[in-house]
C-alpha positions, 0 to 999 in steps of 0.5 A: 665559143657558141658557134662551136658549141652549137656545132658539137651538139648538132653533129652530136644529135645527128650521130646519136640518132644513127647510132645511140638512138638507131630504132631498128637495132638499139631501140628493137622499133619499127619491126612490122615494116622490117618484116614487111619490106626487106625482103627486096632492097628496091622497096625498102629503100622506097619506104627507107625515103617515106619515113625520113621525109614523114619524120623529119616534116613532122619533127620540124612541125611538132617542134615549130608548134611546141608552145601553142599545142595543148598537152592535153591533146598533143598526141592526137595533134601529133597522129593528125601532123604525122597522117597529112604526110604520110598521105602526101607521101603515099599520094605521091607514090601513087601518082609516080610510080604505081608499082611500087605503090602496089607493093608497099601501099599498105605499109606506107599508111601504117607509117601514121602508127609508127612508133619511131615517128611518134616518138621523135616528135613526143621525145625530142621535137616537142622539147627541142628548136627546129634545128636540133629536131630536124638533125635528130629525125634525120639521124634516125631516119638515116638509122633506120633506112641503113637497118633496113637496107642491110637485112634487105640485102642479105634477105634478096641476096640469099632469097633470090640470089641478087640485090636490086634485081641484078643476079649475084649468085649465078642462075644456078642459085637455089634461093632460100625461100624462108628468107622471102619470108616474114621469118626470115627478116626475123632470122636476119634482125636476130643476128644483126642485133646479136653481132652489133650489141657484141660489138657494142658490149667491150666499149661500152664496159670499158666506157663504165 
């Protein structure tokens, strides 16, 4: 009966974090990496990969250290956890592939001052078992690469008429340029928020 029990809130806190839980559509977090990133699907699922590994080795760290970190300072224990990740993650970017490194370098550093990030660790990780934290950063992790992959397509679908560099609308396509452009993440987030909460909306009234 525990086992099962466990099991239910295991798949229970990684759900809630895809869905309940999801930063970018339901909690409206981590917009200046939306804006940034999402205008070519190859660089946003390099930063999509950054964060879930920032997060979840800072959600496991926060959360094996819960009881022997002063609350007085735990904020500022949480920037220095989170920022000897990231700097792995950007070193290794870095080293590996350059490229791309060029491309969203600057953004993966501001990942230290994610508020997503930070706030797993504050809300869930600092209260919660290593298990149960790891399935929460994955689930938001998960939920906000899924975001962004999703207004990533539609921005370089519409922007330059192909996803993952692979040309979709013929080479007649005039691409829309406000769409490779900061306004045009703006633009797709609206509607994607707009076309999920509608969705959202009867069931969770039914649910009431």
């Amino acid at each position: 009966m525990a086992i099962k029990v466990t099991q239910t809130r295991s798949f229970k806190t990684l759900i809630e974090g895809i869905w309940e839980n999801n930063p970018t559509f339901r909690m409206i977090l981590g917009i200046c990496s939306t804006l940034a990133v999402t205008n070519s699907v190859r660089n946003t699922i390099a930063m999509d990969i950054a964060v879930i590994l920032v997060i979840m080795a800072s959600s496991v760290t926060v959360s094996l250290m819960r009881n022997i970190i002063p609350r007085r300072v735990r904020m500022a224990v949480y920037t220095l956890i989170i920022a000897t990740y990231v700097i792995f993650v950007d070193q290794y970017l870095r080293a590996y592939y350059m490229d791309i490194s060029e491309q969203i370098g600057p953004y993966v550093g501001l990942i230290i001052t994610n508020c997503i990030v930070m706030g797993r660790c504050e809300s869930f990780a600092s209260g919660n078992k290593p298990w149960l934290s790891i399935l929460d950063a994955l689930g938001v992790g998960v939920g906000y690469a899924l975001s962004l992959i999703f207004i990533a397509m539609v921005r370089e679908l519409l922007g330059f008429g192909s996803i993952l560099g692979v040309n979709i609308l013929g080479a007649n396509w005039e691409g829309w340029v406000i769409m490779i452009m900061a306004p045009g993440a703006f633009i797709v987030l609206g509607v994607f928020i707009w076309v999920l909460r509608a969705i959202a909306k009867p069931q969770m009234t039914k649910s009431m």
